[in-house]
Structure formats: structure tokens, C-alpha cells
C-alpha positions as CSV (number, residue, x, y, z in Angstrom):
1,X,15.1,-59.8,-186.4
2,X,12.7,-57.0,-186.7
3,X,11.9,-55.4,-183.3
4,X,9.9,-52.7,-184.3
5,X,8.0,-51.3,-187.2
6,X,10.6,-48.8,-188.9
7,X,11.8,-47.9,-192.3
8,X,14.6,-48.7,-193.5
9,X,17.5,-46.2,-194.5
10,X,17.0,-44.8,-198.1
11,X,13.4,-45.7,-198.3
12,X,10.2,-43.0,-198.8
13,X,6.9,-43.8,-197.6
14,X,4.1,-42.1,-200.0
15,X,2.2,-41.4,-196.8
16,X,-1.0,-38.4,-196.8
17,X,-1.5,-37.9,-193.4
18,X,-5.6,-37.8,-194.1
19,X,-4.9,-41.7,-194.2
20,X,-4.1,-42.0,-190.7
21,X,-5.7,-44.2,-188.3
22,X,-4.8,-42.1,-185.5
23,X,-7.5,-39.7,-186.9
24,X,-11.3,-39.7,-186.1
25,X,-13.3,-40.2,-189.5
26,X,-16.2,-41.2,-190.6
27,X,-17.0,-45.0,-190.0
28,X,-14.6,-47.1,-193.1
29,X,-15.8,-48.9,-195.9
30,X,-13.0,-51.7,-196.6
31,X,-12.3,-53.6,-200.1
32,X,-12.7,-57.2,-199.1
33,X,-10.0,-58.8,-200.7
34,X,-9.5,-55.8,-202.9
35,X,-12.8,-55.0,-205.4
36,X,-13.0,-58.7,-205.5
37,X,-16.5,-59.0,-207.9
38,X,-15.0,-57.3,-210.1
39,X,-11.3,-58.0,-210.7
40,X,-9.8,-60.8,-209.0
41,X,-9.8,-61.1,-205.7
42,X,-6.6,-60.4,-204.0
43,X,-4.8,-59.0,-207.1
44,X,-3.1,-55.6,-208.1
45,X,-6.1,-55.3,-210.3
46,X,-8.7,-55.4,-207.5
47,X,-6.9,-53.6,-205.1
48,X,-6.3,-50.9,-207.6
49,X,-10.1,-51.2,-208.8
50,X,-11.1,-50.5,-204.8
51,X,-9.0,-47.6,-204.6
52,X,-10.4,-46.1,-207.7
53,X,-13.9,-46.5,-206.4
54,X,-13.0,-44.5,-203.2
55,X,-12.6,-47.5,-200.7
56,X,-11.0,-46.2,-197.3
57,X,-9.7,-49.3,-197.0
58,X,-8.2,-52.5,-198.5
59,X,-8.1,-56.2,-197.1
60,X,-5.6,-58.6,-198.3
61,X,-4.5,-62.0,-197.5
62,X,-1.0,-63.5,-197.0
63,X,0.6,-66.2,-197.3
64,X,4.4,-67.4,-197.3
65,X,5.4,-70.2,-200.0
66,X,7.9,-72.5,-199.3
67,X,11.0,-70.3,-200.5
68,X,9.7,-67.9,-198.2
69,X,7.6,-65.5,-200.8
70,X,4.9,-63.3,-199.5
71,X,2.1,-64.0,-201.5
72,X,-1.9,-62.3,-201.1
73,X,-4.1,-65.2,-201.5
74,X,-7.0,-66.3,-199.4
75,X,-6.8,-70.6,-199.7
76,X,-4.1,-72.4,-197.8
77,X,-4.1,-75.5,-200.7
78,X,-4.6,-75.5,-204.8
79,X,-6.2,-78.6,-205.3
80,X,-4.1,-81.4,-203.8
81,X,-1.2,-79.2,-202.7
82,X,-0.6,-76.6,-199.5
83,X,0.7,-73.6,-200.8
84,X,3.3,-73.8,-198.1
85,X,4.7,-77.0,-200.1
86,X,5.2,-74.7,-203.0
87,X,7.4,-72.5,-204.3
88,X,6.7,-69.5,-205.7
89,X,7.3,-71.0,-208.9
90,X,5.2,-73.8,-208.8
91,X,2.6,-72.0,-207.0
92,X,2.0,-69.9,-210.1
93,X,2.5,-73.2,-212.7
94,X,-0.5,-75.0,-210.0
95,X,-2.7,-71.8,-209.6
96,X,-2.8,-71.6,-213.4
97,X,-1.8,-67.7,-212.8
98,X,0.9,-66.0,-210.7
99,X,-0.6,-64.6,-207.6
100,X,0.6,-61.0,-206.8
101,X,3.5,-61.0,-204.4
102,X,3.0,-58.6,-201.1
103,X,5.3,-56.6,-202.5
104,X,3.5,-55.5,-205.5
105,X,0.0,-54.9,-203.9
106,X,2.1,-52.5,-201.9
107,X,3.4,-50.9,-204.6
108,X,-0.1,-50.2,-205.9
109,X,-1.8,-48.8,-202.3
110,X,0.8,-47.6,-200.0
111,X,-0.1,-43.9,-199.8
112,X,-3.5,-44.0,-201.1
113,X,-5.6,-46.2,-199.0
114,X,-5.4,-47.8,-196.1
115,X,-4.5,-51.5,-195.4
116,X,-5.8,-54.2,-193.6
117,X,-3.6,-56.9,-193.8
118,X,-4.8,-60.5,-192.7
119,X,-2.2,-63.1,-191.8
120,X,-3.0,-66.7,-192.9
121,X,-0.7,-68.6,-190.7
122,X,1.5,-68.0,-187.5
123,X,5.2,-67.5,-187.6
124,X,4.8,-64.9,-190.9
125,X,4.6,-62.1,-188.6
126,X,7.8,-60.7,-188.9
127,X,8.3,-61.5,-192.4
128,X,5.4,-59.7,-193.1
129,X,5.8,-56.9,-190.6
130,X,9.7,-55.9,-192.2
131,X,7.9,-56.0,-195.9
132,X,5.3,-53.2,-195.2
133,X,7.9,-51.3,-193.0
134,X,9.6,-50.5,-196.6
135,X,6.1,-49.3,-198.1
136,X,3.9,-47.7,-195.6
137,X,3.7,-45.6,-192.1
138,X,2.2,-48.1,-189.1
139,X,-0.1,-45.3,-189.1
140,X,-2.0,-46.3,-192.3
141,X,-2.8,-49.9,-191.6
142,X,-3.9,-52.4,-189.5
143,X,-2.7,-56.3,-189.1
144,X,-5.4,-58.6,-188.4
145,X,-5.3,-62.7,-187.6
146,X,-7.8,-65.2,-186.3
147,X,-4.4,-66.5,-184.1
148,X,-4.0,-64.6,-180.8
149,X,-0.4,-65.5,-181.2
150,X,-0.2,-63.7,-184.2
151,X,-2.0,-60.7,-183.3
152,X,0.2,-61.1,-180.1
153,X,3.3,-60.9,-182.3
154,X,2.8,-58.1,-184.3
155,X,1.9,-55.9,-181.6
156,X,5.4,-56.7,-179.9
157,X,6.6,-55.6,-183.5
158,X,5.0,-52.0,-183.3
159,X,2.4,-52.4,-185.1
160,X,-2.1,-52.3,-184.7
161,X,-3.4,-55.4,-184.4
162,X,-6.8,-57.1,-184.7
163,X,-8.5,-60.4,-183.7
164,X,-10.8,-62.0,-186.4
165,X,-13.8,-64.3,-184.8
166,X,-16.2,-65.8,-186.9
167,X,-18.6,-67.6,-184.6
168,X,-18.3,-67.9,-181.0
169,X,-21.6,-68.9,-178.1
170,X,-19.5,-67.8,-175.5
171,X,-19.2,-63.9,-176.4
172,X,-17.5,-63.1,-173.2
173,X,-14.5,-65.4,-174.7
174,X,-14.0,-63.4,-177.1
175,X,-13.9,-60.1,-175.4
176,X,-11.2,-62.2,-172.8
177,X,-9.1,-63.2,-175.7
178,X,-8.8,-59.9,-177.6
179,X,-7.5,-58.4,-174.0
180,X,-5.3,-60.9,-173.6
181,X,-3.4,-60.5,-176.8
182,X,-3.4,-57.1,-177.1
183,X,-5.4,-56.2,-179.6
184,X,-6.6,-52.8,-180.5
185,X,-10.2,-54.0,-182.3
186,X,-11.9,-56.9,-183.1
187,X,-12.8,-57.8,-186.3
188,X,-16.5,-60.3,-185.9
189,X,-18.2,-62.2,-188.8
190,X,-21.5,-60.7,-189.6
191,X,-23.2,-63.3,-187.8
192,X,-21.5,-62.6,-184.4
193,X,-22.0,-58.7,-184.9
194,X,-25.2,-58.6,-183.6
195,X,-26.9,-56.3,-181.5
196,X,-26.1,-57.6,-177.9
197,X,-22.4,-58.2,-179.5
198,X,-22.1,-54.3,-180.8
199,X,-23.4,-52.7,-177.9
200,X,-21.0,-55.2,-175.4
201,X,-18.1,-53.5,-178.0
202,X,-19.6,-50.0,-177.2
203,X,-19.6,-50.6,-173.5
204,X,-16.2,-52.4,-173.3
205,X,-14.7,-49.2,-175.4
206,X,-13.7,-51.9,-178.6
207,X,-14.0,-51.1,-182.1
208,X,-15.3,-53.6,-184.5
209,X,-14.3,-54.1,-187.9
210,X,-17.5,-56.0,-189.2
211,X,-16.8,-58.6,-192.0
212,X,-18.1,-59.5,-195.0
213,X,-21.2,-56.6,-195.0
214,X,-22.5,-57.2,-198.3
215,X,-26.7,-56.0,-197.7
216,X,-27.0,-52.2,-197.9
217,X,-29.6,-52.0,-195.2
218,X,-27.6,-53.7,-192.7
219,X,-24.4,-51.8,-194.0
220,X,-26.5,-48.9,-193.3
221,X,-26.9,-50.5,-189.5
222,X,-23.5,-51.0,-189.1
223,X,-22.3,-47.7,-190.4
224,X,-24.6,-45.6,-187.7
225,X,-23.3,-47.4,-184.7
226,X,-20.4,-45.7,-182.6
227,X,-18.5,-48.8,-181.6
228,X,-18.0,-49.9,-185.5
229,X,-15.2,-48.2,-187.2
230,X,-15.7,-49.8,-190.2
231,X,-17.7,-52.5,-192.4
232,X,-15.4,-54.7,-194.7
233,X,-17.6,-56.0,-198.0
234,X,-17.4,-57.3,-201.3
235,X,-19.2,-54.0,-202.7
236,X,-17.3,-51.0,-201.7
237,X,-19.4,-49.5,-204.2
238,X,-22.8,-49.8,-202.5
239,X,-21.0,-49.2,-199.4
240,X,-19.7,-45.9,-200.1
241,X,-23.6,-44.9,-201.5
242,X,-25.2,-45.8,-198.3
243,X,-22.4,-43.9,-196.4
244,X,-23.0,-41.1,-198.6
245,X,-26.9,-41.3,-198.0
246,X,-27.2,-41.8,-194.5
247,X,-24.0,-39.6,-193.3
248,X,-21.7,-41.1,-190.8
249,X,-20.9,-40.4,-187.4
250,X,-17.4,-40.5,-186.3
251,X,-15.9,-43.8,-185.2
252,X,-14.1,-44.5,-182.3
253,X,-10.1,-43.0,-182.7
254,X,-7.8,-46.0,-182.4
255,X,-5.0,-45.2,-179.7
């Protein structure tokens, strides 16, 4: 049972400490699912594309097949089957490709970019948690879930933590629920970043990691406010030009 995030004994981390978290920097431009318009989305290729492009960040999804691999893809079924009935195996034979394994994306980024890694479904978080222990520092990444138990979890496992919301009326829920599990940011849907939503995150001392950012004007919105630390999009590219144009102010540290 993992009980906290360590490394094991005879294993490296390529870690640069410039990558850390615990470092203010200039507001993040994140890979969505790697450079995912123009390689596949969560692949080796993409995440490797994003990285080249100068991406701070990369975000991945996970998933655990039913012989317990740790697979990045986004879609819980392929056609008429879960990919928890699978195995890895047939997961690849049904998917008409072999999705990349956790382990290999890591491979790829650990040590030159930072990771935010989303959790599909509760009860992976250890799994998950004793995987990136081998590759990466705690410093370098983030775990992020729409499950409160999840975020909940990893937190007890050492390790940052955010809560994903996509749309929600009552805002103040929101707010109450990231408290309550723990988590160190919360990661909103465009369409519940707005303004009131931003400056209750600046008040309240929360960063936001806003998802999926994909217009450079608003990018350019997001980038200049205090309270976001970071816009996650499907064009790291454009991202990274508006950054560059309109200079960015520092985000809020993570503790």
C-alpha cells in the first residue's frame, strides 16, 4: 500500500528544478491531452509534440484496464465495450491501435515538463500515484479528478491535487467542495470561469487551472488574471504567442 509519494530504491528522477510547482512563474500554458490537433491525443507522439513546442505543461488521462494496466485515454467505452472490461490486449485489438501505457508517456516527459495527470475513475489513485513515484518529483505535477474522493485520496498519498468542475449554478458549492477535499486548485470549464467565478478564486486565495482555452483573446484574459495559474488548450502553440505578446504576471505559488 503506498502511503506516501516516494521513489523507490535504485530509481533516478530526471528532475530540473525550474520545473517546480513550488516556484512562482509566469501563468502555464498546458497541452490538453498532449498537442492533441496535431498528433494523437493522449499519445507519446502528442505529448512529445507539446513539449517540443514549449508547453509548461502536459494533461493526460488515465485509465486502468481490467488486468490492471494504466492506460492514457480520455473515453471510458470503445464502441460497445467499457475499457475496464478489457484487457490490455483486447483494448488495443478494439481500439484498432495500442494506447500508450502511463508508463511510457512518463518516459517521454518526466524531467521536461510538467504533468497534470487526470484520473478517470476512483479507486486508481494509488495505482496511479506508485507509477509516477518511479518517474517524477511530486514537485513537477499535479493530479487532478472530477471525484472529491479521488482528489481526497491522493492528497492522503502526498501528492497536489485538483478538483475539475465543468458546470455548476451553485458556485458557492464548488468553492465548499474543493475545501472539503483538500484540494490545492480548482480546475473550471471555460464556461464556469467567468468573471464573478475568477475574482471569487482571487478573493478566496484558489488558483484556477482553466480548461479547454482554445480563443487567443480570451487566453489572453485568462493569462493576465492573478488567481489563474494556468490555461489548459488544445493549441499550446497560440497559447504560448499570446503569453509571449502580452507578458505574464506571476501566478499564485502553490503551497
Amino acid at each position: 500500500m503506498v502511503t506516501a509519494f516516494r521513489h523507490k530504491e535504485g530509481v533516478t528522477p530526471q528532475v530540473r528544478p525550474r520545473l517546480s510547482l513550488e516556484a512562482t512563474r509566469p501563468p502555464l500554458v498546458v497541452a490538453h491531452r498532449g498537442a492533441c490537433r496535431l498528433a494523437p491525443e493522449n499519445s507519446v507522439a502528442a505529448v512529445d509534440l507539446a513539449i517540443r513546442l514549449g508547453a509548461d505543461m502536459v494533461e493526460f488521462d488515465v485509465r486502468r484496464t481490467r488486468d490492471g494496466a494504466l492506460v492514457v485515454h480520455h473515453d471510458a467505452t470503445l464502441g460497445a465495450c467499457r475499457l475496464a472490461d478489457l484487457t490490455y490486449d483486447e483494448l488495443g485489438r478494439v481500439a484498432g491501435h495500442t494506447p500508450d501505457r502511463l508508463e511510457a508517456i512518463l518516459r517521454v516527459a518526466a524531467g521536461r515538463v510538467l504533468l497534470d495527470v487526470e484520473l478517470k475513475e476512483e479507486g486508481d489513485e494509488e495505482a496511479v500515484v506508485e507509477v509516477l513515484a518511479r518517474y517524477t518529483s511530486p514537485a513537477d505535477l499535479i493530479v487532478t479528478s472530477f471525484s472529491a474522493r479521488s482528489v481526497a485520496a491522493v492528497k492522503r498519498l502526498g501528492v497536489r491535487a485538483g478538483l475539475l468542475c465543468e458546470w455548476e449554478a451553485d458556485r458557492e458549492a464548488v468553492f465548499a467542495r474543493a475545501h472539503g477535499c483538500g484540494a490545492d486548485l480548482i480546475a473550471p470549464h471555460v464556461r464556469l470561469a467567468d468573471d464573478a467565478f475568477v475574482r471569487q478564486a482571487s478573493l478566496r486565495d484558489v488558483p484556477l487551472l482553466v480548461w479547454t482555452v482554445n480563443d487567443a483573446r480570451r487566453i489572453g484574459r485568462y493569462l493576465a488574471r492573478p488567481s489563474v495559474m494556468g490555461v489548459i488548450t488544445d493549441v499550446p502553440d497560440r497559447a504560448l504567442a499570446v503569453r509571449d505578446a502580452v507578458g505574464g504576471q506571476p501566478t499564485v505559488t502553490m503551497r
